[in-house]
C-alpha positions as a printed Julia matrix, in Angstrom:
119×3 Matrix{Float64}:
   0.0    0.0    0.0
   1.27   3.97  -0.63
   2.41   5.67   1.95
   3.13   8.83   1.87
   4.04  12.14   4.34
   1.5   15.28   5.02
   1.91  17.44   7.66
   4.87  15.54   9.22
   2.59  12.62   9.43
   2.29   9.32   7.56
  -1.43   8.33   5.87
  -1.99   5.52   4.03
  -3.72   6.62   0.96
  -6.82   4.49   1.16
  -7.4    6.03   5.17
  -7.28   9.49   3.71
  -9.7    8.98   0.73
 -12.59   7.06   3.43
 -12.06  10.19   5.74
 -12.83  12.43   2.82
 -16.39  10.27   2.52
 -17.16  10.76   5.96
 -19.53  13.77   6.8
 -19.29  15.7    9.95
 -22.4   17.27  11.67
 -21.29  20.84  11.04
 -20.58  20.18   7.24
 -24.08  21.89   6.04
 -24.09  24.19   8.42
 -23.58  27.59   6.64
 -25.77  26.62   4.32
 -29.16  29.03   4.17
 -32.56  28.72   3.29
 -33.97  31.56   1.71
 -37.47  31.23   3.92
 -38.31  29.9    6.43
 -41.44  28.41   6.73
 -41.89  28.71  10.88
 -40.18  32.29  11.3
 -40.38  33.45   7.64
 -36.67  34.69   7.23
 -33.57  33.41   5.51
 -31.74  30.86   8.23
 -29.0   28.59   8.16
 -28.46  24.89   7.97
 -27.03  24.99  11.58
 -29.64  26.92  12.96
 -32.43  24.39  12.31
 -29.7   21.67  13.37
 -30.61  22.57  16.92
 -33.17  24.94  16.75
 -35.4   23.31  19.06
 -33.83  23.01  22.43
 -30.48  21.32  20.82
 -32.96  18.98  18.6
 -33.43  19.66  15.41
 -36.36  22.07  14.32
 -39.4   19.75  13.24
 -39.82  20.69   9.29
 -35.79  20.43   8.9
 -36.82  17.2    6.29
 -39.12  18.97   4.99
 -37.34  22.12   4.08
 -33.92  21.07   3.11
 -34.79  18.26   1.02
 -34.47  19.95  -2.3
 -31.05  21.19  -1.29
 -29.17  17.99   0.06
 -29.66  14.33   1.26
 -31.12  15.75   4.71
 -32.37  12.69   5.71
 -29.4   10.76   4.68
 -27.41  13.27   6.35
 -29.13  13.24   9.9
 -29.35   9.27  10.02
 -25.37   9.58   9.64
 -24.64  12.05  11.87
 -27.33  11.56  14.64
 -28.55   9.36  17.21
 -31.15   6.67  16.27
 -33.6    8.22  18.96
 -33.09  11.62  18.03
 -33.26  10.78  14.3
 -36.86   8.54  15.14
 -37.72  12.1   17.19
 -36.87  14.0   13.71
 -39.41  11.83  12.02
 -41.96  11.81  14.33
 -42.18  15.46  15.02
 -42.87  15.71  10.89
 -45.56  13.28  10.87
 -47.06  14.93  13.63
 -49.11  17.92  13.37
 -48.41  21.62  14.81
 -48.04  22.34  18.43
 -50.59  25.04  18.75
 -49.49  28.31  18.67
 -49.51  29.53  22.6
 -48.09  26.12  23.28
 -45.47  26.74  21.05
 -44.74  30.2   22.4
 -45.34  29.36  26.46
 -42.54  26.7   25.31
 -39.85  29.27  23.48
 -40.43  31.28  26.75
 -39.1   28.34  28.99
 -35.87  27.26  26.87
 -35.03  31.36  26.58
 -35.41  31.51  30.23
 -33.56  28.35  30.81
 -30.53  29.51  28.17
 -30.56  32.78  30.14
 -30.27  30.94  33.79
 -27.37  28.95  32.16
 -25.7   31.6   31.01
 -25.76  33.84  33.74
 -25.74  32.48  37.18
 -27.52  33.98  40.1
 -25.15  35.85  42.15
């Protein structure tokens, strides 16, 4: 098998060109969707990667299928719960709205108490 040096380091070819297969969770990230559907703005890839609470927002297959292999993409780079969570959540209908809302209020609230500690 080649070998050969990069960066001071040896690599067998065939290592290198698997690794270059591979996909990493933040490779879509900084990608953008002109609209979205929920908040009606453009938004990023990585933004509806863990827009809900660190899960992922519940149209994400929806909305970035025309784009990239979303679903193929999540399956790789997710838990199996989270990804059957994914699916779920866009079978499912809408929260309604104040339930939806009452819920933002909590995480924000939650993020904020992380963030800063009482004194």
């Amino acid at each position: 098998m080649a070998r050969f040096k990069r960066h001071g380091f040896a690599h067998d070819r065939e290592q290198i060109a698997n690794s270059q297969h591979k996909t990493m969770l933040t490779d879509h990230d900084q990608d953008v969707l002109p609209r979205c559907p929920r908040l009606g703005h453009e938004l990023t890839f990585g933004y509806c990667r863990q827009e809900a609470g660190r899960k992922p927002c519940r149209l994400i297959l929806d909305c970035w299928w025309e784009r990239f292999d979303v679903r193929s993409f999540l399956q790789a780079n997710l838990p199996e719960e989270v990804m059957a969570g994914v699916e779920r959540a866009g079978a499912a209908p809408p929260p309604p709205k104040v339930q939806s809302l009452v819920d933002l209020i909590q995480q924000a609230k939650e993020r904020i108490a992380v963030e800063k500690p009482e004194p």
